[in-house]
C-alpha positions as CSV (number, residue, x, y, z in Angstrom):
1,X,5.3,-25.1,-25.3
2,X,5.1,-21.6,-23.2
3,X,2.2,-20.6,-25.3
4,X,0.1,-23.3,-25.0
5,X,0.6,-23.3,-21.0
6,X,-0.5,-19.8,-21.2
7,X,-3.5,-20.1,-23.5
8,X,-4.6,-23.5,-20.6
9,X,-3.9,-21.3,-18.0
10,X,-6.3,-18.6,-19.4
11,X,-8.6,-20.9,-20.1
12,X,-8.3,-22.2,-16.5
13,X,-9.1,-18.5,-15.4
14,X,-12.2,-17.4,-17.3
15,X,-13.3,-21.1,-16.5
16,X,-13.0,-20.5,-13.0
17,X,-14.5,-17.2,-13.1
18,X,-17.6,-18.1,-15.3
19,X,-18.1,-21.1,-12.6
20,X,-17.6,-18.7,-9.6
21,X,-20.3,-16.1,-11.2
22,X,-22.7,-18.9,-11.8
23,X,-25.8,-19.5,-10.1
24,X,-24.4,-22.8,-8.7
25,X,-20.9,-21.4,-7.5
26,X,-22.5,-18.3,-6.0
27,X,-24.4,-20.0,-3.8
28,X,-21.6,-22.7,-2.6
29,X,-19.8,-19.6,-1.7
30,X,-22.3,-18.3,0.2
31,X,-23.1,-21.5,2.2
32,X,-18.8,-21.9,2.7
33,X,-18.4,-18.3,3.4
34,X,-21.3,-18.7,6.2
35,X,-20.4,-21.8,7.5
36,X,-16.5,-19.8,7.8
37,X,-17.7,-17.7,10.0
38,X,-19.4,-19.4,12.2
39,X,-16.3,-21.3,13.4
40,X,-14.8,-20.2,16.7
41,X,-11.7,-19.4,15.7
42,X,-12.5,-16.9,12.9
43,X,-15.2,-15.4,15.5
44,X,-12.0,-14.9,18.0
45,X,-9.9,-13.2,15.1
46,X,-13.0,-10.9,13.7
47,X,-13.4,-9.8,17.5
48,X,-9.9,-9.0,18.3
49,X,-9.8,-7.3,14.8
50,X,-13.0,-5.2,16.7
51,X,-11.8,-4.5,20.0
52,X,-8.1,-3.7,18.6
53,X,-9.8,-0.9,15.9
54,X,-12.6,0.4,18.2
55,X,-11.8,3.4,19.0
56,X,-10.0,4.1,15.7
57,X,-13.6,2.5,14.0
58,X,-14.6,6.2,12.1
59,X,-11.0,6.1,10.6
60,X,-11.3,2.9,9.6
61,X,-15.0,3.6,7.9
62,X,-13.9,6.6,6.3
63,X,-10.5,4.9,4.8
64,X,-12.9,2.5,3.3
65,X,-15.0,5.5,1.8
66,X,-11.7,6.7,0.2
67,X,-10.8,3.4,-0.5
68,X,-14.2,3.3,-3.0
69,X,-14.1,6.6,-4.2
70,X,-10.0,5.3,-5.5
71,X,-8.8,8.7,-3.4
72,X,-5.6,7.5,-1.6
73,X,-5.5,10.2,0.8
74,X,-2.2,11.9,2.3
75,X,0.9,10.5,0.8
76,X,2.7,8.3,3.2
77,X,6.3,7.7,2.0
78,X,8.1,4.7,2.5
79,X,10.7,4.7,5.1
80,X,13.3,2.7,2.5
81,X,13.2,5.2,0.0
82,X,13.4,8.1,2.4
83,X,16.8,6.1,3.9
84,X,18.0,5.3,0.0
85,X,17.3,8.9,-0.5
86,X,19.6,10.4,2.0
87,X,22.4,8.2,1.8
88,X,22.4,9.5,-2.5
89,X,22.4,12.9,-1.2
90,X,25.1,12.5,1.3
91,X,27.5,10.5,-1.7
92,X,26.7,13.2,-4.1
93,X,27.5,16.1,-1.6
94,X,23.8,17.4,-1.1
95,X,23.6,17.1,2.4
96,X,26.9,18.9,3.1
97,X,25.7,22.0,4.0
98,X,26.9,23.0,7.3
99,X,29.2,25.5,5.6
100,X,27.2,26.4,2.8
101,X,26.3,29.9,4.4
102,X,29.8,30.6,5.2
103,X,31.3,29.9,2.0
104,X,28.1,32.1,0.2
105,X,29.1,35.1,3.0
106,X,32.4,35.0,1.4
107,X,31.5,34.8,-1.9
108,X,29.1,37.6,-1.6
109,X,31.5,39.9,0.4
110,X,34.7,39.1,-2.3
111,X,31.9,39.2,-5.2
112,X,31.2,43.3,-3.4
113,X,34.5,43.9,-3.1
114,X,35.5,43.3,-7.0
């Protein structure tokens, strides 16, 4: 039963995209995506989208150039992992460092000693 669900919904898919790439559907887009933004609303949300990025607008442009060219740019990490990460270094004793130095000082000076 799973199978033939998957091979309708498929079928569904490449039936939807054939229409959408069609002379017919392109064009119904194009009068709905038009018609879209002329309404009021979407012109209030595509200008505060404007004046909230203005001065950040070259940014924006060349994140977009990246964007095409598939670079990602500098590595942001997320803050979840960084706060998983530490608290599995403070379980497993890699964070406990404050007296690292003194107990290598001592194993250095009874190491020299021997």
């Amino acid at each position: 039963m799973k199978e033939i669900e998957l091979k309708y919904g498929e079928a569904r898919k490449r039936a939807r995209l054939r229409w959408a790439h069609s002379e017919h559907g392109k064009e119904l887009t194009r009068n709905y995506m038009k018609e879209y933004r002329s309404r009021p609303e979407v012109k209030a949300k595509y200008h505060e989208y404007y004046v909230k990025n203005k001065k950040h607008w070259g940014e924006i442009i060349k994140a977009k150039q990246r964007k095409a060219n598939n670079w990602g740019g500098i590595r942001q990490e997320n803050e979840d992992i960084k706060r998983l990460h530490e608290e599995w270094a403070i379980e497993n004793g890699y964070r406990d460092n404050d007296l690292l130095n003194i107990k290598n000082t001592e194993r250095f000076v009874k190491d020299a000693k021997e």
